[in-house]
MOPAC internal coordinates of N, CA, C and O (Angstrom, degrees):
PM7 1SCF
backbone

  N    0.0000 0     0.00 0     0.00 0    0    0    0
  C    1.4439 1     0.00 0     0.00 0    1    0    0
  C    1.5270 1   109.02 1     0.00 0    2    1    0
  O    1.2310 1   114.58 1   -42.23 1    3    2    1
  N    1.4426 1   127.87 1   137.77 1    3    2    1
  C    1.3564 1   117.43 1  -178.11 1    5    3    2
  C    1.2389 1   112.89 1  -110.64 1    6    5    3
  O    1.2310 1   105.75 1     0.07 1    7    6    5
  N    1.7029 1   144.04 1  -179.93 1    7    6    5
  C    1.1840 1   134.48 1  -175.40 1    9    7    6
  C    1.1689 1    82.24 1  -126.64 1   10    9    7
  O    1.2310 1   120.91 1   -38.55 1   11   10    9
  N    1.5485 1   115.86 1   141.45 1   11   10    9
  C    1.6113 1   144.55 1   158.20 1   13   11   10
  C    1.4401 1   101.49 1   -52.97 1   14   13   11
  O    1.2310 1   122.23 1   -34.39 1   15   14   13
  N    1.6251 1   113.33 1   145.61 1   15   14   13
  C    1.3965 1   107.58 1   178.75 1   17   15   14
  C    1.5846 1    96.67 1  -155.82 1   18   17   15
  O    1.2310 1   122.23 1   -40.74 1   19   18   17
  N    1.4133 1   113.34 1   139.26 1   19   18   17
  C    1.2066 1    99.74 1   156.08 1   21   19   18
  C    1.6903 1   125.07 1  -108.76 1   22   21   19
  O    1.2310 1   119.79 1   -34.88 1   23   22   21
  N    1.4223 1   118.01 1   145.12 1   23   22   21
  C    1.3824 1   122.44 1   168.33 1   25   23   22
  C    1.2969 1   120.76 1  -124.26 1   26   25   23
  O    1.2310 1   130.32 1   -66.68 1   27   26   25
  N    1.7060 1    97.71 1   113.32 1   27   26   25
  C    1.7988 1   130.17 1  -166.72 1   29   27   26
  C    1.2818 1   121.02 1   -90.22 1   30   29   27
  O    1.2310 1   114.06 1    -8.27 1   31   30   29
  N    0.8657 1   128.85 1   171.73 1   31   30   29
  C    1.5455 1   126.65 1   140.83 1   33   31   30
  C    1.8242 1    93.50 1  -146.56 1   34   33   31
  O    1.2310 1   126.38 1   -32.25 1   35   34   33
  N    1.8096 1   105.33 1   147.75 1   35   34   33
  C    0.8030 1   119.70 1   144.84 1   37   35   34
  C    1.3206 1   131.29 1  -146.68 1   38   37   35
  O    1.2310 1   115.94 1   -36.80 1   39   38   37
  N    1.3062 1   125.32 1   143.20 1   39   38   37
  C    1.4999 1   133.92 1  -170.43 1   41   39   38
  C    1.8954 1    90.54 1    54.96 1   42   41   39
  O    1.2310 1   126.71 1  -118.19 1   43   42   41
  N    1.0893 1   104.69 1    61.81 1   43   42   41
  C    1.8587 1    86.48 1   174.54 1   45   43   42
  C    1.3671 1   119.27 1    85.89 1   46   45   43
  O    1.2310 1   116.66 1   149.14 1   47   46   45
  N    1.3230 1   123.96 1   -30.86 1   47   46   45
  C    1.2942 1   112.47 1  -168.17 1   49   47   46
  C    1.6140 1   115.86 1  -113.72 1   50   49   47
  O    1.2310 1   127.60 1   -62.02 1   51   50   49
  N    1.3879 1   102.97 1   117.98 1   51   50   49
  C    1.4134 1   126.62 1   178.61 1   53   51   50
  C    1.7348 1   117.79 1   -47.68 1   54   53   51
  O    1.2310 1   107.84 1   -95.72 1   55   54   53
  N    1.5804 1   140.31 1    84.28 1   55   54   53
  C    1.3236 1   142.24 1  -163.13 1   57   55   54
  C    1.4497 1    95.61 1  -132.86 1   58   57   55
  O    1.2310 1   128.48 1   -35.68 1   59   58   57
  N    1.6414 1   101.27 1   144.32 1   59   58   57
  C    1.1768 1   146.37 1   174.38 1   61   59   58
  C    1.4872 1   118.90 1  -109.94 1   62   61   59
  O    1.2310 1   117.94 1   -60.77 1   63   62   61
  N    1.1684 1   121.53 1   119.23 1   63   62   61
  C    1.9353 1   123.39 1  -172.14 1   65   63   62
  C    1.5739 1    97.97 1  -137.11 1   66   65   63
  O    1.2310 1   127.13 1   -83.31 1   67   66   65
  N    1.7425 1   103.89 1    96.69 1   67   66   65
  C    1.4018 1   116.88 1   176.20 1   69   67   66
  C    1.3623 1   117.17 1   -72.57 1   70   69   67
  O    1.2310 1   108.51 1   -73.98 1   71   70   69
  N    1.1393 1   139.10 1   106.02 1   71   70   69
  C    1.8075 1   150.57 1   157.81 1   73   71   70
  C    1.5879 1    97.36 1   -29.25 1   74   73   71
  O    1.2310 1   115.94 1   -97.35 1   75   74   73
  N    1.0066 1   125.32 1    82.65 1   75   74   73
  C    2.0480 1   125.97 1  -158.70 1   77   75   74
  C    1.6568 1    92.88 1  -169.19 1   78   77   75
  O    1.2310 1   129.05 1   -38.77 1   79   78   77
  N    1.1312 1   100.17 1   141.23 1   79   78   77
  C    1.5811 1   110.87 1   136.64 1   81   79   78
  C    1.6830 1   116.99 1  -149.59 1   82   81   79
  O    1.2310 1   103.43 1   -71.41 1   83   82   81
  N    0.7944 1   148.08 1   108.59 1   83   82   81
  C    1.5920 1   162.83 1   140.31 1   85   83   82
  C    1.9425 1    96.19 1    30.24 1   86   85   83
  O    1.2310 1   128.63 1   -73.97 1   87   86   85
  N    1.3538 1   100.99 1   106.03 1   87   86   85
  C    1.6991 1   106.58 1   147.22 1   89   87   86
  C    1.7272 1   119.42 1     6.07 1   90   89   87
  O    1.2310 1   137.85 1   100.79 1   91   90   89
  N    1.9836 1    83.02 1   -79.21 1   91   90   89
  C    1.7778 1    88.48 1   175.52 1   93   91   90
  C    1.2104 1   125.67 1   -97.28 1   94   93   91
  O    1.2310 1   125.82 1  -148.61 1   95   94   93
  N    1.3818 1   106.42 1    31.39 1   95   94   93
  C    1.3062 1    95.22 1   171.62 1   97   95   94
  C    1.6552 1   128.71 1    45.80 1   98   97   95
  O    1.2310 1   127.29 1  -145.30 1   99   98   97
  N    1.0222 1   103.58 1    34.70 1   99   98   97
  C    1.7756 1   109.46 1  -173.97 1  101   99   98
  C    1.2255 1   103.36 1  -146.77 1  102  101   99
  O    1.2310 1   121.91 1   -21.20 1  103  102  101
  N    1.7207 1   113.94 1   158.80 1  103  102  101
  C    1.5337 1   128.65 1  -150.94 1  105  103  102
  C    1.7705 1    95.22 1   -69.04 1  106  105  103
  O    1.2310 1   122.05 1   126.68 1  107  106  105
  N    1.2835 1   113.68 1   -53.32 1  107  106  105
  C    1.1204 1   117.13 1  -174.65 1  109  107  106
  C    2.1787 1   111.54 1   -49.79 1  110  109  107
  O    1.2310 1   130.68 1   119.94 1  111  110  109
  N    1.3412 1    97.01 1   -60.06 1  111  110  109
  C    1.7206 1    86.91 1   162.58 1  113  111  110
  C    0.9762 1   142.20 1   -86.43 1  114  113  111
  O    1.2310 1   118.89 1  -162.26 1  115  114  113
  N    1.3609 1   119.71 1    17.74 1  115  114  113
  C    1.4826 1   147.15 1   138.25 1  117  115  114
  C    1.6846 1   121.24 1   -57.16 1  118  117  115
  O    1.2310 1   126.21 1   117.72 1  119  118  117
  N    1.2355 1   105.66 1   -62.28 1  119  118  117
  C    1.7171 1   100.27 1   153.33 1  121  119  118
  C    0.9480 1   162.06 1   -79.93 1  122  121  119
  O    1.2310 1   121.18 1   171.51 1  123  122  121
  N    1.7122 1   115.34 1    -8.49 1  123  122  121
  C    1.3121 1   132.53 1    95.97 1  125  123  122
  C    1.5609 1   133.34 1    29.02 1  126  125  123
  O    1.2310 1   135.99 1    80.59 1  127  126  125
  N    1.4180 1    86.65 1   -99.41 1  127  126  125
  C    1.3001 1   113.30 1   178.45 1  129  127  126
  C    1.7210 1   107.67 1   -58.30 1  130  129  127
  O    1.2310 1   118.08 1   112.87 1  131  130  129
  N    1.5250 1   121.27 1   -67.13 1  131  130  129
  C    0.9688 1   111.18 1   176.80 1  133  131  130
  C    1.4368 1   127.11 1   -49.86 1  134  133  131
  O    1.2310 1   115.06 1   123.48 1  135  134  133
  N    1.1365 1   126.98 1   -56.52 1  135  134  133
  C    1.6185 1   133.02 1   144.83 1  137  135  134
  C    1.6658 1   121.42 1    13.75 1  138  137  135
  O    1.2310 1   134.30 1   106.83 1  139  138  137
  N    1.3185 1    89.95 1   -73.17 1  139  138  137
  C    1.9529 1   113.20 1   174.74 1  141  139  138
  C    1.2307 1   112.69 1   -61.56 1  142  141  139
  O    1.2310 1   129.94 1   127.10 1  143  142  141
  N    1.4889 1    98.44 1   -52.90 1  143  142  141
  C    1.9592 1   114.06 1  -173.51 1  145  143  142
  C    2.0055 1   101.33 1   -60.78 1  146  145  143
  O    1.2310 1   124.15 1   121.75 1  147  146  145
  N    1.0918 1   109.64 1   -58.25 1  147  146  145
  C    1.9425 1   109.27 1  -179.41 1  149  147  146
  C    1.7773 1    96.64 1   -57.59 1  150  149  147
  O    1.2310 1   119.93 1   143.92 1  151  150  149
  N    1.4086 1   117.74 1   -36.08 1  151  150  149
  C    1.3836 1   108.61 1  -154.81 1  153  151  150
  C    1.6857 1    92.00 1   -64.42 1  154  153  151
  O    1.2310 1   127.22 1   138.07 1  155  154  153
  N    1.6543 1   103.71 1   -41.93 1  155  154  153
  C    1.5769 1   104.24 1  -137.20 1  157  155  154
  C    2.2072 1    80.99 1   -87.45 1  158  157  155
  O    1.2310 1   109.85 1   160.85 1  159  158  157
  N    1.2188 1   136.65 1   -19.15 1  159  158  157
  C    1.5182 1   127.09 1   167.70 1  161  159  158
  C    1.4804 1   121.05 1   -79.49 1  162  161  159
  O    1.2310 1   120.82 1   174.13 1  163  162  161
  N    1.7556 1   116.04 1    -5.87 1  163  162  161
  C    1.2555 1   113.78 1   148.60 1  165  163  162
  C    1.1720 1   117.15 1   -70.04 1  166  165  163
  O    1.2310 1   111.71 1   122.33 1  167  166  165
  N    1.1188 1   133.23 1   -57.67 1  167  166  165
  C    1.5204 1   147.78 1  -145.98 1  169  167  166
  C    1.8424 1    98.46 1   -84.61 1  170  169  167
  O    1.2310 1   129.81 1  -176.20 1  171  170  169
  N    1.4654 1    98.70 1     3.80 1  171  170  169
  C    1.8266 1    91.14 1   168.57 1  173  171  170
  C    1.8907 1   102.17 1  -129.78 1  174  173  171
  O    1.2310 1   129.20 1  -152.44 1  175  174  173
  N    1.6601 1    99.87 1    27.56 1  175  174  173
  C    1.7255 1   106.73 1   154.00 1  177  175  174
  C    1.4713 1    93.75 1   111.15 1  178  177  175
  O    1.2310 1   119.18 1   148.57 1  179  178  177
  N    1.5275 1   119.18 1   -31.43 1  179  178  177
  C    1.9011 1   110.20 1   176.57 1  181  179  178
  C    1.2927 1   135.87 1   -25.14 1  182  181  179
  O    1.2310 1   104.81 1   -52.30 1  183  182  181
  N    0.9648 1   145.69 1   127.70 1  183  182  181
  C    1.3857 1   138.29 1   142.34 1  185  183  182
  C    1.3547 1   129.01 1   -58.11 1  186  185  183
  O    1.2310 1   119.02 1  -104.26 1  187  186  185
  N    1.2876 1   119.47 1    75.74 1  187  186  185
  C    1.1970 1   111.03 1  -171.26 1  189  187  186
  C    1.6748 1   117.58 1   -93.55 1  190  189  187
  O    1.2310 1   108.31 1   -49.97 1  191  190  189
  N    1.3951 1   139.45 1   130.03 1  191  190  189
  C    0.9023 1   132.08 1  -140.11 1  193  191  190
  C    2.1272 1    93.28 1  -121.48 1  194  193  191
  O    1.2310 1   138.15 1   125.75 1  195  194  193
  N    1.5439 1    82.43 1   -54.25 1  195  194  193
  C    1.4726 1    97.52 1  -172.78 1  197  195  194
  C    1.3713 1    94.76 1  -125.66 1  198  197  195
  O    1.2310 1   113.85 1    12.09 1  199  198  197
  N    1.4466 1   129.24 1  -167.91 1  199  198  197
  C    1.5243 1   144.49 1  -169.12 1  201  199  198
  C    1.3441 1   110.47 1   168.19 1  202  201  199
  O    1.2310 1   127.12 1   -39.47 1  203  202  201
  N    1.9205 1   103.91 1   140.53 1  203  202  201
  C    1.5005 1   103.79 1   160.73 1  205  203  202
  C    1.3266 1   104.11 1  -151.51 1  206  205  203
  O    1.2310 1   117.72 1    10.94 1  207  206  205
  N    1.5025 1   121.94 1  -169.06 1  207  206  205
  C    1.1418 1   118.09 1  -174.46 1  209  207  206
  C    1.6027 1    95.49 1  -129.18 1  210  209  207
  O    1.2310 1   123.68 1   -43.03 1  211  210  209
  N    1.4146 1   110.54 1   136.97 1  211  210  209
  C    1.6749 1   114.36 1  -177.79 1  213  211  210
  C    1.5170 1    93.77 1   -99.23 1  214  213  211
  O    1.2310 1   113.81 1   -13.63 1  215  214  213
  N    1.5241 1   129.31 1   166.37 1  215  214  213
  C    1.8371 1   144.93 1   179.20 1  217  215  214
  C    1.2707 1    84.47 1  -176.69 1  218  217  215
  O    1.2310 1   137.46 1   -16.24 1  219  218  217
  N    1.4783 1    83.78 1   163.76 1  219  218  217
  C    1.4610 1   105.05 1   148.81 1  221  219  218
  C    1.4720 1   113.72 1  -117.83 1  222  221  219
  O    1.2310 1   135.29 1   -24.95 1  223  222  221
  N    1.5386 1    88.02 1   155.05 1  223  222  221
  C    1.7740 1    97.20 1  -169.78 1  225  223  222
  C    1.6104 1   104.12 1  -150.26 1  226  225  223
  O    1.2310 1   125.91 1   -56.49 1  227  226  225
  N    1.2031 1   106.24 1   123.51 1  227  226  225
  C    1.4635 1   125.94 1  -160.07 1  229  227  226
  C    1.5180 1   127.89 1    51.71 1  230  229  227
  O    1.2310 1   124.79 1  -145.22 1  231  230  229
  N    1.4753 1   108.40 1    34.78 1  231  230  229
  C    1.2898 1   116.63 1  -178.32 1  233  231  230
  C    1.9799 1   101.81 1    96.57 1  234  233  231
  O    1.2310 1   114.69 1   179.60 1  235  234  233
  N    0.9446 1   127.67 1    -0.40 1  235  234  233
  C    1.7893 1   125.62 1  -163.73 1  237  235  234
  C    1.6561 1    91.40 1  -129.18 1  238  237  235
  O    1.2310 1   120.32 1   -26.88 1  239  238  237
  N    1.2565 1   117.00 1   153.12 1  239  238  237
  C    1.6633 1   140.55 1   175.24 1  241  239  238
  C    1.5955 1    90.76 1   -85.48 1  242  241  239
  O    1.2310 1   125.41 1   -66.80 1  243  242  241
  N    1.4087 1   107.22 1   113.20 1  243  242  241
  C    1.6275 1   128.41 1   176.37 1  245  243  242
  C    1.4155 1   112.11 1  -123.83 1  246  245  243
  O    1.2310 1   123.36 1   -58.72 1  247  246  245
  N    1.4950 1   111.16 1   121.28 1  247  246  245
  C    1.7948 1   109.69 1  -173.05 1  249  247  246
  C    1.8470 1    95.83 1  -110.60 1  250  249  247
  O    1.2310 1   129.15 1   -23.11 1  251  250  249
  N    1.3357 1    99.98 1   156.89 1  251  250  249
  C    1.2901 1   129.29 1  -173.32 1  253  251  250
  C    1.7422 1    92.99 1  -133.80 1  254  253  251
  O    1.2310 1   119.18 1   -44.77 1  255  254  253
  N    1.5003 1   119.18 1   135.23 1  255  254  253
  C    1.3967 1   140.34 1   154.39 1  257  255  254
  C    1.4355 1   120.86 1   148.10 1  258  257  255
  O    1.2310 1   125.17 1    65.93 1  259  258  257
  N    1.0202 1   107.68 1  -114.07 1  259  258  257
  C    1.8593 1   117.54 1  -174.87 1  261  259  258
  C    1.9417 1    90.37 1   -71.67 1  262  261  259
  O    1.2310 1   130.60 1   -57.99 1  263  262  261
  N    1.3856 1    97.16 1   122.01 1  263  262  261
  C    1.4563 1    98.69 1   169.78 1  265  263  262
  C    2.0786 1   116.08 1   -66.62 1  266  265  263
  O    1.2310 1   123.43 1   174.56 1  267  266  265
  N    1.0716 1   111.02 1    -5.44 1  267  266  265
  C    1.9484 1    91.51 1   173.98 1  269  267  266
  C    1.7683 1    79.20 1  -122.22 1  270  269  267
  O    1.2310 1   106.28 1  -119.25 1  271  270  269
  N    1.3559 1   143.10 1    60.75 1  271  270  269
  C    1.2268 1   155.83 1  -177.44 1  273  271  270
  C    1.3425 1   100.72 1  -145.98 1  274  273  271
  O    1.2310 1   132.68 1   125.01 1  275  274  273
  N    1.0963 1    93.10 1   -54.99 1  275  274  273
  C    1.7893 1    96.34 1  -167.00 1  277  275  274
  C    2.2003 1   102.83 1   -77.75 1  278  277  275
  O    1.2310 1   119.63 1   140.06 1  279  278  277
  N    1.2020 1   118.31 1   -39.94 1  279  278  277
  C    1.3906 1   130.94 1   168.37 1  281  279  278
  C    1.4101 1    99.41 1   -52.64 1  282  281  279
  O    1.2310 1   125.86 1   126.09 1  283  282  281
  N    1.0768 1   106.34 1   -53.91 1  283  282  281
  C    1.9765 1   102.30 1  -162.41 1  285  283  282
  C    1.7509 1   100.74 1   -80.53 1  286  285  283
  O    1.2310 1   120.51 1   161.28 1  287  286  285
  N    1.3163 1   116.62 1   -18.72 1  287  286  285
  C    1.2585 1   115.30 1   168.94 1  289  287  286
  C    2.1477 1   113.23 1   -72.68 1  290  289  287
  O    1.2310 1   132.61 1   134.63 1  291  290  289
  N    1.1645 1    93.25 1   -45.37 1  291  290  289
  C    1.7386 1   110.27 1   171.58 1  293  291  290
  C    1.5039 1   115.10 1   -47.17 1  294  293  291
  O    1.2310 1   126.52 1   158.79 1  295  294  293
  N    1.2380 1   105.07 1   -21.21 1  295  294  293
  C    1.4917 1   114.11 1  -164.82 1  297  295  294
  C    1.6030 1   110.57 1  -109.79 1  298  297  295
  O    1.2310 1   121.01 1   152.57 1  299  298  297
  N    1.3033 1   115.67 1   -27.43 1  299  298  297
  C    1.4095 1   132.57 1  -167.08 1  301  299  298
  C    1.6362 1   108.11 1  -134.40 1  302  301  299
  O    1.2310 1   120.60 1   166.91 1  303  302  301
  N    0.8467 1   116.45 1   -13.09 1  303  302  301
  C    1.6870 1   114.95 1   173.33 1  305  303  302
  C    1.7034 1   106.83 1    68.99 1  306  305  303
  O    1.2310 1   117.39 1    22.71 1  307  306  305
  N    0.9193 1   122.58 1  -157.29 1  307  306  305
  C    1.4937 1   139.07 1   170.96 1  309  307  306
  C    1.3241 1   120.24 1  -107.41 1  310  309  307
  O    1.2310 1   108.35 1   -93.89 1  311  310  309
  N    1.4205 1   139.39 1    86.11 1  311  310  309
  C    1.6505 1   144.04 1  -174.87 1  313  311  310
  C    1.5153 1   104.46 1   -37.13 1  314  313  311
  O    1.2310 1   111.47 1   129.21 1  315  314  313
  N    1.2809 1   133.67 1   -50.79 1  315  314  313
  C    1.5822 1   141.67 1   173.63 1  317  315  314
  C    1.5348 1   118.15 1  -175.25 1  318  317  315
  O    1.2310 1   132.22 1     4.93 1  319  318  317
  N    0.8683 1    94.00 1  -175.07 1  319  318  317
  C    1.9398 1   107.88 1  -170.69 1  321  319  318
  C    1.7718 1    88.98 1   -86.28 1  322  321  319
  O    1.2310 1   116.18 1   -40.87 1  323  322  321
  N    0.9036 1   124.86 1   139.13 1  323  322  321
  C    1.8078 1   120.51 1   153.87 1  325  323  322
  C    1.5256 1   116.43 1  -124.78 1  326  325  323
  O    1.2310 1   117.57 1  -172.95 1  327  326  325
  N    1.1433 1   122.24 1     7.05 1  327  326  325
  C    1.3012 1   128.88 1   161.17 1  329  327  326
  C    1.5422 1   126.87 1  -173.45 1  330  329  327
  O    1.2310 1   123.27 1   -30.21 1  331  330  329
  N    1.2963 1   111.34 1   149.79 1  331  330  329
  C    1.5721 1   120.22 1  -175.20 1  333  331  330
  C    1.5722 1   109.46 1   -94.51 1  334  333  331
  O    1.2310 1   123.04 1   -52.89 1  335  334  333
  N    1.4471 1   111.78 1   127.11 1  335  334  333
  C    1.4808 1   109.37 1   174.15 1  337  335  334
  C    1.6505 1   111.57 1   -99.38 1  338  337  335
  O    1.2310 1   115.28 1   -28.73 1  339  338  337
  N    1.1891 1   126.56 1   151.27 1  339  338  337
  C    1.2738 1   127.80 1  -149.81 1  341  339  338
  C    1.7616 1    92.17 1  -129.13 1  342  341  339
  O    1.2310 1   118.02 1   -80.66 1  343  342  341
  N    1.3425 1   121.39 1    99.34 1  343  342  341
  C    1.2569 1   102.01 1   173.91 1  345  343  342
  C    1.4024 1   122.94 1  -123.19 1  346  345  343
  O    1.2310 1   115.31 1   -28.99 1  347  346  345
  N    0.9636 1   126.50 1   151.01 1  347  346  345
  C    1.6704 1   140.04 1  -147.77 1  349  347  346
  C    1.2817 1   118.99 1   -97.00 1  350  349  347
  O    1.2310 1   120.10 1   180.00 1  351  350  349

């Protein structure tokens, strides 16, 4: 199964917003997760600069990662998915 991802740039900066949220649902496997997810979209040529992870949580689109990533995501949402990461 792969996770939707998008890879951005804005004003310069190279970001990744994984369609994910963590098993447990908690901060600790939240960063984690993101961790693996930036490691494993570098390691297939990305520039990844910043990263977060988009869910929903209590019915609303809630991001977890780079704190002025996750704000500028709050404010602007995610334009679309542009690629699926496939992890093993």
């Amino acid at each position: 199964m792969g996770i939707p991802f998008a890879h951005l740039q804005e004003q310069g900066i190279n970001f990744a917003v994984f369609d994910v949220d963590a098993q447990s649902r908690t901060s600790a496997g939240r960063s984690d997760l993101l961790a693996r997810l930036t490691a494993m979209a570098r390691a297939q040529g990305l520039r990844v600069e910043k990263s977060a992870l988009a869910f929903v949580e209590r019915g609303q689109i809630a991001y977890y990662g780079t704190p002025d990533l996750v704000k500028f995501l709050s404010n602007n949402g995610v334009p679309k998915w542009t690629h699926v990461l496939h992890p093993e």
